[in-house]
N, C-alpha and C positions, 0 to 999 in steps of 0.2 A: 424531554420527558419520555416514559418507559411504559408502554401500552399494552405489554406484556402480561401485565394483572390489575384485573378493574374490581373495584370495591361501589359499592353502593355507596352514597354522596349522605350523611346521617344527619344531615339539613333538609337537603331538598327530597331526598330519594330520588334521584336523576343517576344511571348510570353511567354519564358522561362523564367518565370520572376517569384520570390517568396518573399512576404511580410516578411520581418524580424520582429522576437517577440520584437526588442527595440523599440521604439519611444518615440521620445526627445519633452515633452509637450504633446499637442496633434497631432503633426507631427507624422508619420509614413513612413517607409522608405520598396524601393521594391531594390532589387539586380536580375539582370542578366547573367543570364550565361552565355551569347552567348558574350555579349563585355564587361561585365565584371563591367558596370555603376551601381551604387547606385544613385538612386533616392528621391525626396521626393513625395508622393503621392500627383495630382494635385490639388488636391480639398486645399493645404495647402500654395498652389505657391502666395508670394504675391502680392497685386496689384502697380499697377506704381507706386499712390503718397506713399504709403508706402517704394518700392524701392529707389525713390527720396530721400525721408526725409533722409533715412538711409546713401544713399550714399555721402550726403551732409555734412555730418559729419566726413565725413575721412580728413585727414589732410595731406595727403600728396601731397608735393610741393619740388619745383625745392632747398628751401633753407633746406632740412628734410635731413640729411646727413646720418641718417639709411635709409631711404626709398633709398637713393640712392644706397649706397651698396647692399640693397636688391634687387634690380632691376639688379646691376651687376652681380649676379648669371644667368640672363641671359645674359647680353648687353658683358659681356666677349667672352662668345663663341662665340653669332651670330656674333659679328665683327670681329673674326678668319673664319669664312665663305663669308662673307658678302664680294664680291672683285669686282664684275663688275656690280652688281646691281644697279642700275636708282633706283626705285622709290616704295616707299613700304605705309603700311598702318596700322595704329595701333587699331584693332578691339575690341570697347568695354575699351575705351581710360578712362574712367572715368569721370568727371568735373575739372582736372586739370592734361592734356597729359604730365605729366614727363616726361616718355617714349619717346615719339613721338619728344620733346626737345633732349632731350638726341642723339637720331638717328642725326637727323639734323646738331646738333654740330660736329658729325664725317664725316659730309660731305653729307649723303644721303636725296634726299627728302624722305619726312613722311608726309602725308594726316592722318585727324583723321578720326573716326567713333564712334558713341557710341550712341545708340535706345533714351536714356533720354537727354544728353544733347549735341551730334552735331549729329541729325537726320539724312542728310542729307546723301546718300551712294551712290559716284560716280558710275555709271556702267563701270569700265572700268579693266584692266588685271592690277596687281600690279608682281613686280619683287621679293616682300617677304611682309609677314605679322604677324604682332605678334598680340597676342593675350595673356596677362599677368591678372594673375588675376582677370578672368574675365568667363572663361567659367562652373566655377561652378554656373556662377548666370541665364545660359543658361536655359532657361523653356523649350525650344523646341529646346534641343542642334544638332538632325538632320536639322534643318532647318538653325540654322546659321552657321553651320560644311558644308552644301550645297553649300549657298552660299560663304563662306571662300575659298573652293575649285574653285568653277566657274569663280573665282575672283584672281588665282593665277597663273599664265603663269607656263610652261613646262619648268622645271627646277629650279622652283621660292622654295623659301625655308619660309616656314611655323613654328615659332617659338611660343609653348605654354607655359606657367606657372602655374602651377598648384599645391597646395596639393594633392599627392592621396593618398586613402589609403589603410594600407597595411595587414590589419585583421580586418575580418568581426566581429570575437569577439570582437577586439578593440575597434569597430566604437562608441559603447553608448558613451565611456570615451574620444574621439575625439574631441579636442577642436574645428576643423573644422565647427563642424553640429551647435553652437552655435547661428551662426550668419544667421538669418533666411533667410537671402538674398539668403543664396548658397543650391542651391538644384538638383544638381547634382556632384556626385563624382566619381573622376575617380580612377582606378589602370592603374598600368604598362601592364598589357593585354589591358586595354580599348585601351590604346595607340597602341598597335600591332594591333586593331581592326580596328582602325582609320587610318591607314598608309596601312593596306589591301586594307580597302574601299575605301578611296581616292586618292591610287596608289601614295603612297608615300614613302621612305623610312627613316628612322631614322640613320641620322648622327652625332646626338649630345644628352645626355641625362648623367644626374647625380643622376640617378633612382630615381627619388624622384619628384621633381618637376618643372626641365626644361625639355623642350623637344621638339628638332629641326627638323624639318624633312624638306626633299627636294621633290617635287612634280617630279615623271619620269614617269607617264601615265595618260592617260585621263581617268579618272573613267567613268563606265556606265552610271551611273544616275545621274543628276546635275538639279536642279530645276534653274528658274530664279530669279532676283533680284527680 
């Protein structure tokens, strides 16, 4: 790694933070040591209609019968949890909430959210929320991990999806980094970093890229919607 230019860590705000010698194009990437996030350097974050265009091309839908299995590596466990919960929220739902169907169909309400195509973000306490492939495309993942938290009642259980990854030597050969959308990576620390900060703890994970946690304290610091 290359310590030559340090960027502030847009998770934890820890300046422990060291440029790594790969970069994929002209993207370059920062690792932190304090939670553990790989970054892309901001100057490289893409803009909305770029986002847009990109995300409008995914094809996943309620008749995609691998997307759906693939979605069941979460929707298995959380509904082995999932037993007196009201009323939940699918954060960062995409332009076609599978997920958010899916939930419903077993019974529970599901509210969407998603910054490009359902803007709109109820102020109110949710019972659980997921958030699936979606928070590597986080630009300012403190800021929507804030709000995710402020937004989850005492006891509510917090379900993520994610690739992370699992060697910084790996990361160039990482098919992950490809897709210029996702510019935040996590590991299995980031997650122990996130379940510290948000007073939360982890009761379901497949070390890889589900990951359940249950909200048991009210974190310090919570910004507003």
């Amino acid at each position: 790694m290359n310590d030559t230019i340090n960027h502030i860590c847009r998770l934890c705000s820890s300046d422990k933070t060291e440029q790594l010698n790969f970069a994929y194009g002209e993207r370059q990437y920062c690792f932190c040591s304090q939670c553990h996030l790989i970054f892309a350097d901001q100057a490289s974050l893409p803009d909305y209609e770029s986002e847009r265009q990109r995300y409008e091309m995914h094809q996943n839908h309620l008749h995609d019968t691998g997307y759906i299995r693939f979605l069941q590596q979460l929707l298995v466990p959380l509904a082995n949890i999932l037993s007196s919960a009201r009323e939940g929220l699918d954060y960062g739902c995409g332009p076609e909430p599978v997920l958010a169907h899916l939930i419903r169909s077993q019974g529970y309400k599901c509210e969407i959210y998603d910054p490009i195509f359902f803007p709109e973000l109820q102020p109110k306490d949710y019972d659980f929320i997921t958030a699936t492939e979606c928070i590597e495309h986080f630009h300012f993942p403190s800021v929507d991990f804030d709000k995710i938290s402020k937004m989850l009642r005492q006891e509510g259980i917090l379900a993520l999806m994610t690739d992370t990854w699992q060697s910084i030597e790996k990361f160039g050969t990482w098919h992950y980094i490809r897709d210029f959308t996702h510019v935040c990576f996590y590991n299995i620390l980031t997650m122990s970093w996130l379940a510290e900060k948000y007073g939360m703890s982890l009761i379901y994970t497949d070390s890889r890229r589900v990951f359940i946690f249950r909200k048991t304290k009210t974190p310090d610091i919570l910004v507003s919607i």
